[in-house]
C-alpha positions in Angstrom: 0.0 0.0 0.0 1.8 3.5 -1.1 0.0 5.4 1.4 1.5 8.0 1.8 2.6 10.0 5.3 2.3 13.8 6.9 5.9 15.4 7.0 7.0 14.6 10.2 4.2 12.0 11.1 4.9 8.3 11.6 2.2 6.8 10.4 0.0 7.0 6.6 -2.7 9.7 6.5 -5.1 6.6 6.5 -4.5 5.7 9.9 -4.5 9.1 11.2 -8.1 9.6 9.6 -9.3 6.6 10.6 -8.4 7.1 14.4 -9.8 10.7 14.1 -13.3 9.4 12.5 -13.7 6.9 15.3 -13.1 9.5 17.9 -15.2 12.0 16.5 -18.1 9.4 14.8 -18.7 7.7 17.9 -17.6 9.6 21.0 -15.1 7.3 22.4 -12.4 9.1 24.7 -8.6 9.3 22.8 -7.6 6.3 25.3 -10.6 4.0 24.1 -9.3 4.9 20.3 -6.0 4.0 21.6 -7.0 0.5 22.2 -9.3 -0.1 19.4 -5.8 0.7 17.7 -4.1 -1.8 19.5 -6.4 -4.3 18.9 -5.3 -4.0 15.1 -1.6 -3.9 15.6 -1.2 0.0 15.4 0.6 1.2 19.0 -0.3 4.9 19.2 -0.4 6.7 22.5 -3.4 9.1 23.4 -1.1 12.4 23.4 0.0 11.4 19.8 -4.2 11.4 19.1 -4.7 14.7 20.5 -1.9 16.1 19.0 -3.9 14.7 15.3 -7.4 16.2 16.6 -5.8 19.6 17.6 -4.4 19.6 14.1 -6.6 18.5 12.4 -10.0 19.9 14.0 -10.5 23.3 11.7 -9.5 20.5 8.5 -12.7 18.5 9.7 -14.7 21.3 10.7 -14.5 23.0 7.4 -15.0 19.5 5.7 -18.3 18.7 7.8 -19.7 22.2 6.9 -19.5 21.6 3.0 -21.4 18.0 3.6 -24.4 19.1 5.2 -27.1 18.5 3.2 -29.1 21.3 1.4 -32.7 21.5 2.6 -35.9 21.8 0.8 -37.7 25.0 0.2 -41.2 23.4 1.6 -41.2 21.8 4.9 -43.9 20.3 6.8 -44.6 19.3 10.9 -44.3 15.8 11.7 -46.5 15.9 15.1 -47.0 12.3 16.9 -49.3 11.8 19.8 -48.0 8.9 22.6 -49.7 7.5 26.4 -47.6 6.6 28.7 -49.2 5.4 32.2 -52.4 7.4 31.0 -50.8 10.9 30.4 -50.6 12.1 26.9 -47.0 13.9 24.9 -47.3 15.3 21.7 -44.0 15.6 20.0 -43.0 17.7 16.9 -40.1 17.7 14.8 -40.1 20.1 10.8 -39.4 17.9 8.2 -39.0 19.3 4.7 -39.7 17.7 1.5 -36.8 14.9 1.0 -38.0 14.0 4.9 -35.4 15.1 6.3 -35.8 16.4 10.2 -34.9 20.0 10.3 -34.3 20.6 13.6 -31.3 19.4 15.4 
């Protein structure tokens, strides 16, 4: 694999991705990515990973912010009645014509 490394980095940009989405995609702590790691043969210590996030954060940031998803120009209001030991909750959420929910 000609993957190919970060001046001054030890390890391919792969790796340093992949540690980075699994901290940020899942909410695990730098020391649980550290062992998920290790579990695949890749010793990294958790000062190394947030050395990569600090580094890397505005690169993701900026990334994330061209991905969102562009929104319809009609919307609608999902509204769902539930019981629960006799009392009634009505919940709403906007959802816009590709039913996706607009609020966050």
């Amino acid at each position: 694999m000609s993957d190919r490394k970060p001046y001054r980095h030890r390890f391919p940009l792969s790796i340093i991705q992949y540690a980075l989405w699994l901290y940020h995609r899942f909410c695990l702590s730098q020391r649980d990515v550290q062992e998920l790691l290790q579990e695949r043969g890749i010793q990294v210590s958790h000062e190394t990973l947030r050395q990569w996030n600090i580094k890397s954060a505005p690169l993701l940031t900026e990334e994330l912010w061209h991905r969102e998803p562009c929104r319809g120009s009609r919307w609608f209001l999902d509204e769902v009645c539930l019981e629960n030991r006799g009392r009634k909750f009505w919940l709403w959420r906007a959802v816009d014509v590709l039913a996706q929910s607009l609020t966050s």
